[in-house]
C-alpha positions as CSV (number, residue, x, y, z in Angstrom):
1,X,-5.7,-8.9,-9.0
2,X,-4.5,-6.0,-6.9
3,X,-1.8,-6.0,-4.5
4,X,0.5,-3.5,-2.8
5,X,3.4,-4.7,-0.7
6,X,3.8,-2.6,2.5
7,X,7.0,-2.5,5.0
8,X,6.0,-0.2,8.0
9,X,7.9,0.4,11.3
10,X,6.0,-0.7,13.9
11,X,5.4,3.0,15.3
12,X,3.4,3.6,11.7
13,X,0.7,0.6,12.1
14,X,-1.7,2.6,13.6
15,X,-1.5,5.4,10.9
16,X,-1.0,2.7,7.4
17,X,-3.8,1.2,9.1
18,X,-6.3,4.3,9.6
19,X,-5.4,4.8,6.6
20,X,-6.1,1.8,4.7
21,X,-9.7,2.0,6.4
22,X,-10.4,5.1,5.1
23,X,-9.1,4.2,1.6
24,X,-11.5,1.1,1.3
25,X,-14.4,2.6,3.3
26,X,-17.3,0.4,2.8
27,X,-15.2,-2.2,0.9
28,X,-12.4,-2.7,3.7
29,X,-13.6,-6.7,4.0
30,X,-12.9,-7.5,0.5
31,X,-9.5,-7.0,0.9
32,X,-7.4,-9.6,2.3
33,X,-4.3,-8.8,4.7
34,X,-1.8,-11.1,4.5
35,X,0.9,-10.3,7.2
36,X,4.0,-11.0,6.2
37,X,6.1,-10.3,9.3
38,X,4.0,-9.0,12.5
39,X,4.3,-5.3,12.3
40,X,6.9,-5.0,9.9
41,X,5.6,-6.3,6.5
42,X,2.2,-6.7,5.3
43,X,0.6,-7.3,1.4
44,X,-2.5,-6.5,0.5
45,X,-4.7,-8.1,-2.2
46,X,-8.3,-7.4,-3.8
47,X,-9.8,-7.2,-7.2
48,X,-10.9,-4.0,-8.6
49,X,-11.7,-1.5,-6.0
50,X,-8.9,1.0,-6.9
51,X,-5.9,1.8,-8.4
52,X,-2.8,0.3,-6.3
53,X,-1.0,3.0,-7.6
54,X,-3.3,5.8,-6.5
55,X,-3.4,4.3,-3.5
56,X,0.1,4.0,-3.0
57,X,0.5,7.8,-4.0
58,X,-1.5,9.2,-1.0
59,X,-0.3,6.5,1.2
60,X,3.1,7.7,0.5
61,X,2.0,11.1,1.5
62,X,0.3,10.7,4.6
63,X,2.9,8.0,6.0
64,X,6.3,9.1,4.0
65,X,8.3,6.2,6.0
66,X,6.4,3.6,4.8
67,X,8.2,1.8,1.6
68,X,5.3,0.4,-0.9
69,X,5.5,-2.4,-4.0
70,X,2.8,-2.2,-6.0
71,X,2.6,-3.9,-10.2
72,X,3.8,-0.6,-12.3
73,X,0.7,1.1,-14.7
74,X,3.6,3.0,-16.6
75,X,4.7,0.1,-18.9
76,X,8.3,1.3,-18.1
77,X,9.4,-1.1,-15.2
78,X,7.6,-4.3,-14.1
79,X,6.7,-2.3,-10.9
80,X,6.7,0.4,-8.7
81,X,7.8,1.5,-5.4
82,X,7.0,4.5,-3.0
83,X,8.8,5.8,-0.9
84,X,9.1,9.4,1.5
85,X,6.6,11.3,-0.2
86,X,8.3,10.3,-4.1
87,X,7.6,7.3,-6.2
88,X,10.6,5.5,-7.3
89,X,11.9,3.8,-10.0
């Protein structure tokens, strides 16, 4: 199971979610949006699809403000966070 944890300011939910749509395309309704805290903090889950990290990457890039958990594919740290354009450690 996929998941990426997402805190946004509320002046980004119209851009994290544009993008989100266009990262799923045709599979956007077999992921499920679990809102944390109404425009603040939201976690996505699905199973296969794509690569949270990828995802993550380019999400980072087109909304730098956003700060994003997602389970680590480096085997160095249990996870991994992004953050203003940079993944962190």
């Amino acid at each position: 199971m996929n998941y990426l944890n997402i805190l946004y300011q509320p002046n980004d939910h119209d851009a994290l979610f544009t993008f989100l749509r266009n990262a799923f395309q045709q599979h956007v309704d077999e992921v499920n949006v679990e809102t944390i805290v109404s425009d603040t903090y939201v976690k996505l889950v699905w199973t296969g699809l794509a690569d949270p990290n990828e995802i993550a990457g380019q999400l980072t890039e087109a909304v730098p403000s956003v700060l994003i958990e997602c389970e680590s594919n480096t085997g160095i740290d249990m996870y991994s966070r992004y953050f203003n354009k940079s993944q962190l450690w």
